[in-house]
Structure formats: C-alpha cells, structure tokens
N, C-alpha and C positions, 0 to 999 in steps of 0.2 A: 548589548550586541555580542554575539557568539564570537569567538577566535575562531576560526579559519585552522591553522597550526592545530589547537587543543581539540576540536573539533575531530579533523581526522585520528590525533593520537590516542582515541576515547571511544572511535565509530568506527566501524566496520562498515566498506560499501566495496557490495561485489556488482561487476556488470557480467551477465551468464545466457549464451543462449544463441542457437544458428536460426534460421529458417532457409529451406530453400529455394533458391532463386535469388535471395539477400543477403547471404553470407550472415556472419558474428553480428546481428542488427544491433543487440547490446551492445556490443565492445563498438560498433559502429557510430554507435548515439553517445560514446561517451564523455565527447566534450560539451557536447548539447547537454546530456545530463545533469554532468557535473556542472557546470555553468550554472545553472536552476538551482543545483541542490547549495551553490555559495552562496547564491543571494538568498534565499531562503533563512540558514543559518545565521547571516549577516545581519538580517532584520530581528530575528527571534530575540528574545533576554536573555544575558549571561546567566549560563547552566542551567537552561532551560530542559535540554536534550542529557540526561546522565550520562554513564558507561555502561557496557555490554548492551549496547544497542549495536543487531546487525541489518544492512538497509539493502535488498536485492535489489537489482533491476533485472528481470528476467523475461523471458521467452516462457508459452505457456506449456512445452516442453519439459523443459527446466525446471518450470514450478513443480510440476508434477513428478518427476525426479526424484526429485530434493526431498518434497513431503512424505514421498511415498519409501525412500532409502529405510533400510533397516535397521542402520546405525544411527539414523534421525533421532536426537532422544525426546524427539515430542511427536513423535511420527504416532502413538496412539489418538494423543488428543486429535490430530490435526487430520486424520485419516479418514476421519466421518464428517468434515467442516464444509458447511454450505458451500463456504468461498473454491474450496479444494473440485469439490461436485460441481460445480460450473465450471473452475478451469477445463475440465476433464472434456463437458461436452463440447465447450468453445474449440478446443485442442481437437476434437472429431470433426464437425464443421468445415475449422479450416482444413484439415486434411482432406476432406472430402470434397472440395471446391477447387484443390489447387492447382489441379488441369485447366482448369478455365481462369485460372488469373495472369493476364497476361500484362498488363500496364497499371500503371493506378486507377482508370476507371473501372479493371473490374475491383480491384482490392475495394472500396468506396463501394460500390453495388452490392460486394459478398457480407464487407460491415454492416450497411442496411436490414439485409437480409437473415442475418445472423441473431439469433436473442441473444442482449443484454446480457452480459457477463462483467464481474468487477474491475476497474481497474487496479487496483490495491489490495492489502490486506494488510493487519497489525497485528501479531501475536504476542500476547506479554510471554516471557519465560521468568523462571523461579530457580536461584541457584543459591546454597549456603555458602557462606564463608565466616568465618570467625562466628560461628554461632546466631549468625543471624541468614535470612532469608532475604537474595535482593533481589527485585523487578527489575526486569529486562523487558526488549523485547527482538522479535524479528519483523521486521519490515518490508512485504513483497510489491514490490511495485510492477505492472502488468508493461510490458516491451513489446508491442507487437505488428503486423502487418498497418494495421493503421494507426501507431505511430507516426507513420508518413505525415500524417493531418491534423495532429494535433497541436496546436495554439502552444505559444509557452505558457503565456497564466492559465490552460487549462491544467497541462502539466503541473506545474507549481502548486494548484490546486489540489489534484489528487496527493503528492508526495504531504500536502502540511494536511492533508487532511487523515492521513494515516498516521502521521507522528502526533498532530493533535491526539486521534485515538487512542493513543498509548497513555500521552500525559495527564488527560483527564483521567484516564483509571489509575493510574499511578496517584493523582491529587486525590482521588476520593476513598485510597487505602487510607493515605497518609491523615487525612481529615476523619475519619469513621474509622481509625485505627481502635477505638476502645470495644467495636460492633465485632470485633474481628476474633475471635476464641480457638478455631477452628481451620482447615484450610477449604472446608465447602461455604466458609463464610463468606470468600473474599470474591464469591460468584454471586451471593444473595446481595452486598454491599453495591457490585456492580447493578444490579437488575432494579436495587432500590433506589439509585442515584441516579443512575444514568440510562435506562431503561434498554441497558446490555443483554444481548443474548439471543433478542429475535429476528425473525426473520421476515425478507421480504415476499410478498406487499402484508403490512400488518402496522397497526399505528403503533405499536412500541418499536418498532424499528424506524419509523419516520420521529418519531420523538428522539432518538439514540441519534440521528444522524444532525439532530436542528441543533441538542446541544453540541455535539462535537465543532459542528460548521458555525457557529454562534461564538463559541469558544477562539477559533482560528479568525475569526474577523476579528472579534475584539485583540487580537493580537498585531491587527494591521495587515491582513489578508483578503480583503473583501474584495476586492475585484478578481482576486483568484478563484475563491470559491466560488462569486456569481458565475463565472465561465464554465468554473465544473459544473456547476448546479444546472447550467441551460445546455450542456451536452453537446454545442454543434459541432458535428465534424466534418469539412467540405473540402474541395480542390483546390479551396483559397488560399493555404498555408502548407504545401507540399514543400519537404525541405529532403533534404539529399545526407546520407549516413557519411 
C-alpha cells in the first residue's frame, strides 16, 4: 500500500482550468478528485508509482495551453500527438455549442453529439541526472463539461488506466533493458512488448489498450476498468463542483 505523505512528497498534481458558465471546474472537483486519486494510491503497491511523475487534471483549454507553450520542453514531441489533435477539436465543438447549453440536459445532448475524444493521456519524459537517464512521466487527465456525469469508478478508471500506461512501459525498459543500445530503441521495445504507438480504430491499438487494462485489473481494479470500458454517462450521477 502506497503512503499517502510520500505519495504527494514524490508527485506532483495540478488541478488547471475555467469553463464558462462553471467557473475553475478543476479547482472545483478538487476534493472529488483528490478523494479518488487517495484511494487509488492506497490500494496500489508500495512504490509502485516513482518520482517525477506530474498528474494534471485539466480543462481541454488548458491542455492545449500547456502542450502547445514554448517553454514546454516536450512541446515538440507532443505537438503532432493524436491525443493533442482531439483535444483541439473537442475544444472547437464545445465552443461552438455553448450558446445552447443551458442546464445539464443540454451538456448530456452536446456529449452525445460530440465524437469521442480521450479522457486521459500518459507521456513518459527522460531527464539525466548523475549520469544516468530517468523515466518520468506527465499525466493529463480530461476535466470537463461532462464531468458533471461521471461515475467515481469510471473516473478511478481512466486515472489507473493512465498511470498504468506509464508503468507498464517503465517495466518493459527495465525488463528488455539489454534490447535497448540507442534512444530510438526505447520506442521499438515499446511497439514490440506492448503494441505502443498506434492509433485508433486499428488492432494494435486495441491490443496496447487490453494489455494496459489487463495489467490494472490484475492490480485489483476491475470494476473500475469495466466502468470505463462500458462508457456510460447519464443524468443518473450528476454531482455539483
């Protein structure tokens, strides 16, 4: 079981992000949040999760922000990323709907309406220190209008299934460390273990996703992930910021 204390003293979690009509929805959710992200941790194995892990919860605003800043020093990799290209359009969308949303049924109606955009993302990052190379990662977790309707264990869900993401690729450096010669190795080790890299609808990416979510059950997650995995979001679980 994870400390709590060591936990934060080790992790980094920002809540970042307005909408309008709903004011700071982040800083809004962030006892909801953080409630999830303890129990979460609580359950997990000690040191499970390393250091220089950073954990957003953001507005898709925000995300967009953040990735696209100039001082971002992963802003190249990150600038051409599928996940990045959907926030973008979901972020058009809702702007373009927000005269008509007036209560939660339209937010619910415009969701519907709207294609599929991620809720999450995991970015490893790579920083030296004492001569060696250490994995990180960033962690964006999606904050948004329908928030409103989302379940806790769906939540719970998406957040272990992005930190999952990280640790499985973190294990299968550390296991195929001998595979590793170069730094464009460490994207072939991913693609050959974990069938990293593609995109959806394509079955290497539904493979990429069985082992991640296979991985977090065997961890004692499994009713979180079924919830993600069946997507529902309705007017059943409206909760208030």
């Amino acid at each position: 079981m994870t400390d709590l204390n060591e936990f934060y003293e080790n992790v980094d979690v920002t809540f970042e992000g307005t909408i309008e009509g709903m004011g700071e929805i982040a800083v809004g959710y962030k006892k909801w949040l953080t409630g999830l992200l303890d129990d979460i941790m609580q359950r997990l194995p000690d040191g499970y999760l390393p250091k220089n892990i950073h954990i957003y919860f953001s507005t898709l605003e925000k995300i967009i922000e953040r990735w696209e800043d100039p001082e971002n020093p992963d802003r190249d990799r990150q600038k051409n990323s599928h996940f990045l290209e959907g926030i973008k359009r979901a972020d058009k969308e809702w702007k373009s709907r927000a005269g008509g949303i007036r209560n939660e049924v339209d937010i619910l109606t415009a969701w519907n309406e709207i294609p599929r955009y991620a809720n999450g993302c995991s970015t490893p990052t790579f920083r030296k220190e004492d001569n060696l190379f250490l994995m990180g990662c960033i962690i964006d977790i999606v904050i948004d209008r329908q928030t409103l309707f989302i379940p806790d264990d769906y939540q719970k869900g998406v957040i272990v299934h992005e930190i999952v993401e990280f640790t499985t690729k973190r294990a299968a450096l550390e296991e195929h460390k001998d595979e590793i010669k170069k730094s464009e190795d460490i994207i072939k080790v991913w693609k050959k273990y974990l069938k990293s890299g593609s995109y959806p609808p394509s079955k290497e990416y539904d493979e990429h996703e069985e082992i991640v979510n296979r991985e977090a059950k065997r961890l004692g997650f499994e009713k979180e992930i079924a919830v993600m995995e069946k997507g529902d979001i309705t007017t059943d679980n409206i909760r208030s910021m």
